[in-house]
N, CA and C atoms as an extended XYZ file, in Angstrom:
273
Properties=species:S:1:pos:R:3:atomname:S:1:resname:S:1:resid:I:1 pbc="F F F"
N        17.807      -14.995       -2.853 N   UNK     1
C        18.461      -14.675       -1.603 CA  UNK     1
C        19.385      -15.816       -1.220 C   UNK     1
N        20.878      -15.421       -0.766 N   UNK     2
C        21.560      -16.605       -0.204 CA  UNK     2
C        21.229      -16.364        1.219 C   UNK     2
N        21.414      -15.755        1.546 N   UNK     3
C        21.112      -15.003        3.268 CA  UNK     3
C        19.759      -14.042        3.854 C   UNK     3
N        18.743      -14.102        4.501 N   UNK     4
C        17.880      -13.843        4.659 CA  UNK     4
C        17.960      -13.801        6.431 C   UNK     4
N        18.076      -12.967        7.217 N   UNK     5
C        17.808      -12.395        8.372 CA  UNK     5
C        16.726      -12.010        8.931 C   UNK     5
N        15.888      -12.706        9.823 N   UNK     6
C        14.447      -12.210       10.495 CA  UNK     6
C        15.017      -11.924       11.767 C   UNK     6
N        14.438      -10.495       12.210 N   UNK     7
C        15.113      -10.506       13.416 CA  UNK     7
C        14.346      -11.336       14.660 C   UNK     7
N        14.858      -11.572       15.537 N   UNK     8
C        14.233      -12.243       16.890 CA  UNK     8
C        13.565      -11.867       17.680 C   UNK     8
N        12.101      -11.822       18.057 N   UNK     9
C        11.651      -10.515       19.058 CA  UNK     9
C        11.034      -11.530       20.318 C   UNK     9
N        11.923      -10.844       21.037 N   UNK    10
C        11.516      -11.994       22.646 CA  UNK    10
C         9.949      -11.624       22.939 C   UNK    10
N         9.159      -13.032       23.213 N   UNK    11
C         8.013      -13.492       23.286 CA  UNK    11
C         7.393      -12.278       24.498 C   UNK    11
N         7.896      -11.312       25.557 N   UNK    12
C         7.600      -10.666       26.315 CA  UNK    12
C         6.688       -9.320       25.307 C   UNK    12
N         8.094       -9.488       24.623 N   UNK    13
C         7.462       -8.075       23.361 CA  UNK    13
C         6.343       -7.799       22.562 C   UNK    13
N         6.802       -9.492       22.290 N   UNK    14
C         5.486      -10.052       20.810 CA  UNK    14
C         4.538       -9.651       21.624 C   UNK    14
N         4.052      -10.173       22.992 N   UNK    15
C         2.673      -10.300       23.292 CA  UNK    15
C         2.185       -9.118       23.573 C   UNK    15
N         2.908       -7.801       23.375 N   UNK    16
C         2.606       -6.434       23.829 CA  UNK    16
C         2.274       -5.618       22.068 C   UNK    16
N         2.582       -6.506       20.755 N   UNK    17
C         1.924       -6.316       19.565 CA  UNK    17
C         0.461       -6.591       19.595 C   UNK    17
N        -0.154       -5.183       19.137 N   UNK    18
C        -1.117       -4.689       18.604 CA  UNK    18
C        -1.632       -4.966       17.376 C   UNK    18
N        -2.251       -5.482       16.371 N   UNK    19
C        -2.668       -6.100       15.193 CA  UNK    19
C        -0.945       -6.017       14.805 C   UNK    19
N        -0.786       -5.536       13.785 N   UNK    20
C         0.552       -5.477       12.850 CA  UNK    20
C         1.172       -4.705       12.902 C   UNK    20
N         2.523       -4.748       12.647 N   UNK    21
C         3.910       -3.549       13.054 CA  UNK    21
C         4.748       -3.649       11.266 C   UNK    21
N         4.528       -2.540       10.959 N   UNK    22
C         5.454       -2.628        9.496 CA  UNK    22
C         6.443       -1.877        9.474 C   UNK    22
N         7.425       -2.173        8.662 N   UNK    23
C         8.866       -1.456        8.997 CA  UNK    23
C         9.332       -2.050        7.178 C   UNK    23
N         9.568       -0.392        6.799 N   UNK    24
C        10.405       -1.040        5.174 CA  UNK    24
C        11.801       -0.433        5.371 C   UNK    24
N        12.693       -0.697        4.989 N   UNK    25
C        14.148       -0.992        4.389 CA  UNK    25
C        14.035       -0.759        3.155 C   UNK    25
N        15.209        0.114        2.819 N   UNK    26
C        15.944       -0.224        1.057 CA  UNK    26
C        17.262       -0.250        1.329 C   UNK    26
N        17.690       -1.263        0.567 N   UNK    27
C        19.601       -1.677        0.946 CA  UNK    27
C        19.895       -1.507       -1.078 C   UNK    27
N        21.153       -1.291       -0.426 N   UNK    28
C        21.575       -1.136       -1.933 CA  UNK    28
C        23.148       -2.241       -2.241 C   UNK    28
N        22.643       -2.644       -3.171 N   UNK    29
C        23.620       -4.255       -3.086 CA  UNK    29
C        24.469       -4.305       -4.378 C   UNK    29
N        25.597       -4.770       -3.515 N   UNK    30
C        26.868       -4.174       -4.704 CA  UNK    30
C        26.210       -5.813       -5.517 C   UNK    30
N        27.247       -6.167       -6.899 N   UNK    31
C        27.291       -6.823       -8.357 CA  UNK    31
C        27.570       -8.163       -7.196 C   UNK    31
N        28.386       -7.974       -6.343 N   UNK    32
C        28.826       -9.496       -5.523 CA  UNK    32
C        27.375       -9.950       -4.746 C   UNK    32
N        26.441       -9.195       -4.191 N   UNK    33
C        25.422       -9.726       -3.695 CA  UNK    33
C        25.405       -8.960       -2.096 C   UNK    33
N        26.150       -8.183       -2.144 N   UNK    34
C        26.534       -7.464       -0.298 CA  UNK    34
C        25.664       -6.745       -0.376 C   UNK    34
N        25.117       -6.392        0.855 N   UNK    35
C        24.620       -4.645        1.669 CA  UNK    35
C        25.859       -3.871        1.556 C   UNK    35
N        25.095       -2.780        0.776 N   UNK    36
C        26.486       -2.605        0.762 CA  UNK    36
C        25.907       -0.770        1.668 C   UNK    36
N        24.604       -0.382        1.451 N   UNK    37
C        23.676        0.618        2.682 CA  UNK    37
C        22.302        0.337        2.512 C   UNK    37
N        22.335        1.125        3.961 N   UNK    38
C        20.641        0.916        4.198 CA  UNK    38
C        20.397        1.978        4.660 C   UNK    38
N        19.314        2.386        4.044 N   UNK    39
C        17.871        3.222        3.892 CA  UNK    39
C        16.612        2.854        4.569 C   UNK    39
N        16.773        3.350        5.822 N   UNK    40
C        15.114        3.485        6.354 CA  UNK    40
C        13.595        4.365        5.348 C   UNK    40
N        13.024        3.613        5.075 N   UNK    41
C        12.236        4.380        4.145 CA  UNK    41
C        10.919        4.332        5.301 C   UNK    41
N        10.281        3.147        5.754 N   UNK    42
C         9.260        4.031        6.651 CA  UNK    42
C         9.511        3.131        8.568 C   UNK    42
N         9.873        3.855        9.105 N   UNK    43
C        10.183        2.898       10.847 CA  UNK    43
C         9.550        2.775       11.287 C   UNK    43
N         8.001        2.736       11.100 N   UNK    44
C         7.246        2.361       11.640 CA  UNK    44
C         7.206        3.123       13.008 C   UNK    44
N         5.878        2.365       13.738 N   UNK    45
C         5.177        3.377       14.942 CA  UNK    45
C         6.512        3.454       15.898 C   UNK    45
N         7.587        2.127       16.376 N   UNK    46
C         8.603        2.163       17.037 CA  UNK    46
C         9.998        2.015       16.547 C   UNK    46
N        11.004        2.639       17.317 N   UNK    47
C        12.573        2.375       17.304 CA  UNK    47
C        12.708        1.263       17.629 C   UNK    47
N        12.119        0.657       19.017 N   UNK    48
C        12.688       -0.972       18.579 CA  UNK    48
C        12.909       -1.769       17.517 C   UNK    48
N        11.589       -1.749       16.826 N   UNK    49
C        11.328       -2.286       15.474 CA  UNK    49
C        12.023       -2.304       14.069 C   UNK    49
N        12.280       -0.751       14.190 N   UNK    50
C        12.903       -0.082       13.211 CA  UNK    50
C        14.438       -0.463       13.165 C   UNK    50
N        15.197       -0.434       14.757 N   UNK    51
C        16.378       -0.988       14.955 CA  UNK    51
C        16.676       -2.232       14.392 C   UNK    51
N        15.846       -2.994       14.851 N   UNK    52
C        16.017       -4.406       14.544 CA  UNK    52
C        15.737       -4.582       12.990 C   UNK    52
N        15.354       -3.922       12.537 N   UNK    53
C        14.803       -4.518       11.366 CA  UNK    53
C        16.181       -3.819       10.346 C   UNK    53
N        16.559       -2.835       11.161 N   UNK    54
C        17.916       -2.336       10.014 CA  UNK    54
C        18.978       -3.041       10.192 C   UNK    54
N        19.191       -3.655       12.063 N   UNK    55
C        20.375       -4.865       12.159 CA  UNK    55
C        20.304       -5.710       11.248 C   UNK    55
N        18.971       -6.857       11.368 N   UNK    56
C        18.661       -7.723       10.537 CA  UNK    56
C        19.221       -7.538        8.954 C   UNK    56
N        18.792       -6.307        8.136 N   UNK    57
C        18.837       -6.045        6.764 CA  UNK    57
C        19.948       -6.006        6.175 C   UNK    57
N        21.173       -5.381        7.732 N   UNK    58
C        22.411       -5.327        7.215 CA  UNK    58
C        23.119       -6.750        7.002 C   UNK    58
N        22.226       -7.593        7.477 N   UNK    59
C        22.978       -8.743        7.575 CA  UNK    59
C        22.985       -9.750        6.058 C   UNK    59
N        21.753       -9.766        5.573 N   UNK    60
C        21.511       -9.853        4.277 CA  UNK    60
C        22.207      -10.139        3.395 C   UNK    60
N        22.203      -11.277        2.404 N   UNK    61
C        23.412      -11.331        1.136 CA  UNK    61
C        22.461      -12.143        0.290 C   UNK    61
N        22.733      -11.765       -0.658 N   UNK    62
C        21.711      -11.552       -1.918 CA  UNK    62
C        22.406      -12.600       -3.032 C   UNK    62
N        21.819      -12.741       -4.245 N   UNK    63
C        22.371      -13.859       -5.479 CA  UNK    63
C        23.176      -12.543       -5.932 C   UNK    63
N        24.649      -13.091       -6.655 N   UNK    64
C        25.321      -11.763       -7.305 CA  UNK    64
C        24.545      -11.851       -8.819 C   UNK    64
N        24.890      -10.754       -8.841 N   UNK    65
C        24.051      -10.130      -10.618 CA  UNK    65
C        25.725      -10.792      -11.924 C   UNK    65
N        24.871      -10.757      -12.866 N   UNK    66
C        25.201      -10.922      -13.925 CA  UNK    66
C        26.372       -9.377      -14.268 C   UNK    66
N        25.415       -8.468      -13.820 N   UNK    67
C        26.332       -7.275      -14.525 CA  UNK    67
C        27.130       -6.745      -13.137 C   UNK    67
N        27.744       -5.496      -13.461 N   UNK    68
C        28.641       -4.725      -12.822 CA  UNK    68
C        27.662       -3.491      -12.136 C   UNK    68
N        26.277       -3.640      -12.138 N   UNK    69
C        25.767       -2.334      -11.499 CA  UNK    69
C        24.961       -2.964      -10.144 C   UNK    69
N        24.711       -2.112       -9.301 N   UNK    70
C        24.470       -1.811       -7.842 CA  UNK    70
C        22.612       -2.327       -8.587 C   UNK    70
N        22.228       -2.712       -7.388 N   UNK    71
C        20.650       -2.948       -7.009 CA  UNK    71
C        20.484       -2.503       -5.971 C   UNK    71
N        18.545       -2.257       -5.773 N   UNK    72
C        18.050       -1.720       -5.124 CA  UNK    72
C        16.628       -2.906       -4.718 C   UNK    72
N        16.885       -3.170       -3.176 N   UNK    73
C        15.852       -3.891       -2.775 CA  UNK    73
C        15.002       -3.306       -1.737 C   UNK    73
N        13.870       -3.561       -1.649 N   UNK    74
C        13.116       -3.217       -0.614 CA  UNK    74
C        12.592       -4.161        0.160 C   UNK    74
N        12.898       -3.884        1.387 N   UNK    75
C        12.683       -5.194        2.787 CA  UNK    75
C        11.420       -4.660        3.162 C   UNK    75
N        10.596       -5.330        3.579 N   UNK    76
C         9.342       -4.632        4.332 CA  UNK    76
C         9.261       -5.976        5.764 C   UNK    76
N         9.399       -5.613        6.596 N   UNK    77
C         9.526       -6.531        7.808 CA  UNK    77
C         7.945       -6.535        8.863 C   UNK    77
N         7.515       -7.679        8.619 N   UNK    78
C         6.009       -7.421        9.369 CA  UNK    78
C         6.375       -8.436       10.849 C   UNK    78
N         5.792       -7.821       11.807 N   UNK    79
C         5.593       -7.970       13.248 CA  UNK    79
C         4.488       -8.373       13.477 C   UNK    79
N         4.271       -9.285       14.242 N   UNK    80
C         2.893       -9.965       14.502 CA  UNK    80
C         3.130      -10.590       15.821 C   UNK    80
N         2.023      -11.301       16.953 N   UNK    81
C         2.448      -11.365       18.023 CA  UNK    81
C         2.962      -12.937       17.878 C   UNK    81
N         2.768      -13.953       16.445 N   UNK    82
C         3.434      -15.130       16.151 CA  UNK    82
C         4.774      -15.049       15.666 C   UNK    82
N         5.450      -14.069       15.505 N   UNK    83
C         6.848      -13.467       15.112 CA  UNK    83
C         6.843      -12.378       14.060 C   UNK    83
N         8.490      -12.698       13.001 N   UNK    84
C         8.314      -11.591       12.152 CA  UNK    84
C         8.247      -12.395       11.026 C   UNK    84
N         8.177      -11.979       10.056 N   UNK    85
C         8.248      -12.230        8.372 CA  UNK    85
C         8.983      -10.784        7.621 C   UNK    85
N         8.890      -11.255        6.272 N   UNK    86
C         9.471      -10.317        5.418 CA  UNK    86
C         9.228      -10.621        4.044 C   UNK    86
N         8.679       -9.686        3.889 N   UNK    87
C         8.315       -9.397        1.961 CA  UNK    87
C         9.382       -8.671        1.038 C   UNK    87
N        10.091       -9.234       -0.205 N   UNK    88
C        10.850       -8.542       -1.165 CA  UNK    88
C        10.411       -7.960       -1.875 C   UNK    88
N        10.772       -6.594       -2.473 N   UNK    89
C        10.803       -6.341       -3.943 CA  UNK    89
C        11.989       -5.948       -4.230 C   UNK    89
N        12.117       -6.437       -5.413 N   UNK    90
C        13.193       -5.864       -6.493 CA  UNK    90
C        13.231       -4.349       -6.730 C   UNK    90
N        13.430       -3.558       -6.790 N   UNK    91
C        13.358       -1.906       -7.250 CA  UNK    91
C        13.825       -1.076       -8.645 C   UNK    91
C-alpha cells in the first residue's frame, strides 16, 4: 500500500459502538495502483459506516503491478469503540 485511509469516527459515535461493526469493500485497481471502483460487498448493520468506509476506500492508492491487468482487493473495515482498523486481501 502507498496510501491507506482509515476513516475518522468522532468519539460521540465510537462510544455508542456495540462489540464490533464490520464493513467489506472490493475496489478494483487499475496497473498504476488507482481505485479505479468500488464495490460494497457487505455494509454492515449501518449507512454511516458503510459511507465512510466507501469514502475512505476511494481514497486508497495501492503499489502499481508489474503487468497491464486490473486487481481486485478486498477492504474489510472494523469499528470498535477505540477506533477503526482495516484488514487486506488480495483477490
Amino acid at each position: 500500500m502507498i496510501k491507506d485511509v482509515l476513516p475518522t469516527v468522532p468519539e460521540n459515535i465510537r462510544s455508542k459502538i456495540q462489540g464490533r461493526i464490520y464493513v467489506t469493500v472490493r475496489v478494483l485497481v487499475d496497473p498504476a495502483g488507482n481505485v479505479m471502483g468500488v464495490l460494497m460487498e457487505n455494509a454492515g448493520p449501518s449507512k454511516y459506516f458503510a459511507r465512510i468506509s466507501d469514502q475512505a476506500a476511494r481514497e486508497w492508492q495501492f503499489v502499481p503491478s508489474d503487468t497491464d491487468t486490473d486487481r481486485v482487493w478486498l477492504l474489510e473495515f472494523e469499528y470498535t469503540r477505540d477506533g477503526a482498523a482495516v484488514r487486506t486481501l488480495e483477490q
